[in-house]
C-alpha positions in Angstrom: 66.1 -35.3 -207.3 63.2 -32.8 -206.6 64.2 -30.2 -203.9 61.2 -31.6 -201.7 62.8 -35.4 -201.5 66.5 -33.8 -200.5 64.1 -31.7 -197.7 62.8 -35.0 -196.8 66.1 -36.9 -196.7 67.7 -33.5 -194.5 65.3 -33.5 -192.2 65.2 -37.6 -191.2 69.3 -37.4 -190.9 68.7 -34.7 -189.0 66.0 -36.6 -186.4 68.1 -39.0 -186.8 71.6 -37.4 -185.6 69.4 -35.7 -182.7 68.4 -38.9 -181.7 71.4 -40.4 -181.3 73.4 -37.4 -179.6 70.6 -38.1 -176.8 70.9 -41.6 -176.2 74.2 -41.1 -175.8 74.2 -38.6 -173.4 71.4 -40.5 -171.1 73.2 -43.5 -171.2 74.0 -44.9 -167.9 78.0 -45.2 -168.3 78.7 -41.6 -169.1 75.9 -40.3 -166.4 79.0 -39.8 -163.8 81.5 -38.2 -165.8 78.7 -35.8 -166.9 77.8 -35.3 -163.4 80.9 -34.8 -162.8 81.3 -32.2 -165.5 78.2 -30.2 -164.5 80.0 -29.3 -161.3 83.2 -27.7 -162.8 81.9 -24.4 -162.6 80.8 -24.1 -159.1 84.2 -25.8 -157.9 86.4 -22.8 -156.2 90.2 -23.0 -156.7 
């Protein structure tokens, strides 16, 4: 395998990984309990 093809290979499973850490994050079922998360830090106790 030539070093240009396992370049190739690393960089679609890389797009690929990306991609699919942001579709789930914007999907609609886990939008409230990141909201919900994005507020922790402003809460007082």
């Amino acid at each position: 395998m030539e070093i240009n093809t396992l370049r190739v290979l690393i960089t679609l499973i890389s797009f690929i990984v990306f991609v699919g850490i942001m579709v789930w994050v914007w999907r609609r079922r886990d939008a409230i309990d990141f909201k919900e998360a994005a507020k922790l830090p402003f809460e007082e106790k």
